[in-house]
N, C-alpha and C positions, 0 to 999 in steps of 0.2 A: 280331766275336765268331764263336765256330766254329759257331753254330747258322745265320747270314746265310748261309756259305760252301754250297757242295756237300758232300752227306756222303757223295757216293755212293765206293761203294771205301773207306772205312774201317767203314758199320756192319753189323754180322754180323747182328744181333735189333735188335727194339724190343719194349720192353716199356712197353703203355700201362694207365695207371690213372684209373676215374672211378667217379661214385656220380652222384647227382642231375643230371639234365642231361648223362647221359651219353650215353644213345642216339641225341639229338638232334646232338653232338658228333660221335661217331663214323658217322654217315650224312653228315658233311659231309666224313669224312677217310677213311674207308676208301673209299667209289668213287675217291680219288684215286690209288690203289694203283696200278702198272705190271703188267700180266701179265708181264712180265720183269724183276717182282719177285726179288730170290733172298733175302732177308735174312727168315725167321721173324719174326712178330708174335705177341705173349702179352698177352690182355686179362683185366684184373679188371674187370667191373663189378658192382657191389654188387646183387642181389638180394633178395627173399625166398626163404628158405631151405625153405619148405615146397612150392613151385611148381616146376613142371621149365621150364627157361628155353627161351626160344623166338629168340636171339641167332642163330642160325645160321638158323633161318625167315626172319626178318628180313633179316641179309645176306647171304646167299648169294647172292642174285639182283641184287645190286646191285655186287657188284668182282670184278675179272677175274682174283681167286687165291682157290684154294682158302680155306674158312671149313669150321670145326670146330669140335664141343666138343673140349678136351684128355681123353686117354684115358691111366691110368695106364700106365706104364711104355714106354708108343711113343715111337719115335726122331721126334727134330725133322727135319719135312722144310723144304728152302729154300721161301721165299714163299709158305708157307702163315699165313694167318690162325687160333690157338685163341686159344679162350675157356673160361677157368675152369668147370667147372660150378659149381650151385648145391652150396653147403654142403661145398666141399672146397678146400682150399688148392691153390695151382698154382706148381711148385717146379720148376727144372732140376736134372738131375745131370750131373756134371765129363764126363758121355761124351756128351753131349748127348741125354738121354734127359727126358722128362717122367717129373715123380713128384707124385702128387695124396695129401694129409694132409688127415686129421679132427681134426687135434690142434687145440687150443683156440682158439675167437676169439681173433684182435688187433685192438685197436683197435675193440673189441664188431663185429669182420666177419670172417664164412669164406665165400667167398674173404679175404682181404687184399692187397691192394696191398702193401704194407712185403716180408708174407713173397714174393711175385713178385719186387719191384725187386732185394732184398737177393739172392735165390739165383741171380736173373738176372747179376746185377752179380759174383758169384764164377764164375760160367761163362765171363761175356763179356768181362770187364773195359771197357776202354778202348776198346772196338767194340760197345759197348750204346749203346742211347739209349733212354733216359726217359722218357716223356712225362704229367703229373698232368695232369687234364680238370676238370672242373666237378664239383662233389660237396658233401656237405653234414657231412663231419668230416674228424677229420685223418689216417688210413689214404692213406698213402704218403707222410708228409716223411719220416719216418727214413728210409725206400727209396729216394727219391730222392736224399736225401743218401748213402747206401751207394754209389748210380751216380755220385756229384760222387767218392767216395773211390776208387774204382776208376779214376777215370780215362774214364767216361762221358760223353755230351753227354745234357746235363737242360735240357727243356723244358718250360713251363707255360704253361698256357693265361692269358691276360690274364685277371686277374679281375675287371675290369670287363664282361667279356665273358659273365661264365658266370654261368647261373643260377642256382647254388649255389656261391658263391664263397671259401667257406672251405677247402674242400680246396688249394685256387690258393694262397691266401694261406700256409695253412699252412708247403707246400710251400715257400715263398719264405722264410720265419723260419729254414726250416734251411738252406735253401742259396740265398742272394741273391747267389751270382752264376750262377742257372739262368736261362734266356735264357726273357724273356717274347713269347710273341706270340699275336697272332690266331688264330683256325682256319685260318682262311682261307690264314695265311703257313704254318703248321704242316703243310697238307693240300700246300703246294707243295714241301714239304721232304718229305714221305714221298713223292711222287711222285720226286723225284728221285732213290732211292734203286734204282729199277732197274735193274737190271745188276750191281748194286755185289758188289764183289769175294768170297770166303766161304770164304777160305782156312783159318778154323776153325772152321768149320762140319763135324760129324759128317757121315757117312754118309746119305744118302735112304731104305736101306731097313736 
């Protein structure tokens, strides 16, 4: 399967998705990051919406690329780490610019996973990767499945593995043939992705 292979040289973004069991998750994947990183990372993790999120407190000090909240309208830089803020959607546009929307929960969540994967996956197409985490609803199959229809690699977290295992599962209803693994394998596949190539990848500044 193409998730076992190397992916470095074909993926431009990843865009990952999680809810319950997700911090936990993503402290076992993001220190595995390369500082010669080049490939943008877009995180939904589900929140309360009345709290300012403390996501970039947290990682910053733990991987060796850049960690951000997403900021409306700034251009995607290479091997930087955003993260959604609270209470606003987190959407690409065709120039590779970030665009943050208040328009309505999906899937009773703003941020949403769904609206990430799906705007990710009209950006990136077939040079995205997917990745649903542990969670406790189904906020990113449709997304997920938008990156199988584009032409994406979609990974999910084993859901025997996650805390909150219905987001995994979900995930897997709409698109069973996204490649299941471990953290563990998953944290070795984004580490390989250093160097990799970013031939559509916008502009730095």
């Amino acid at each position: 399967m193409i998730c076992e292979e190397s992916l470095a040289g074909r993926i431009e973004a990843v865009a990952i998705g999680a809810s319950t069991g997700g911090i936990d998750a993503l402290s076992l994947l993001l220190p595995a990051l390369s500082p010669l990183l080049q490939a943008p990372i877009f995180i939904v993790l589900h929140l309360p919406r009345e709290r300012p999120s403390l996501l970039v407190e947290i990682f910053q000090h733990r991987c060796a690329v850049p960690v951000k909240e997403a900021e409306d309208k700034e251009p995607v830089r290479p091997g930087t780490v955003y993260f959604a803020p609270p209470d606003y959607h987190l959407l690409l546009e065709k120039n590779r610019q970030i665009a943050l929307s208040a328009d309505e929960p999906v899937q009773f969540s703003r941020p949403s996973i769904d609206v990430l994967f799906e705007a990710a996956a009209d950006v990136y197409r077939e040079h995205l990767l997917g990745i649903i985490l542990s969670g406790a609803n189904s906020d990113g199959a449709a997304g997920l499945h938008a990156v199988h229809r584009a032409g994406g690699v979609t990974i999910v977290q084993q859901p025997d593995s996650a805390p909150a295992p219905l987001m995994a599962r979900s995930a897997l209803q709409r698109s069973p043939g996204a490649c299941v693994l471990p953290l563990p394998r998953i944290a070795e596949l984004l580490g390989s992705l250093a160097g990799a190539a970013s031939s559509l990848q916008g502009p730095a500044s």
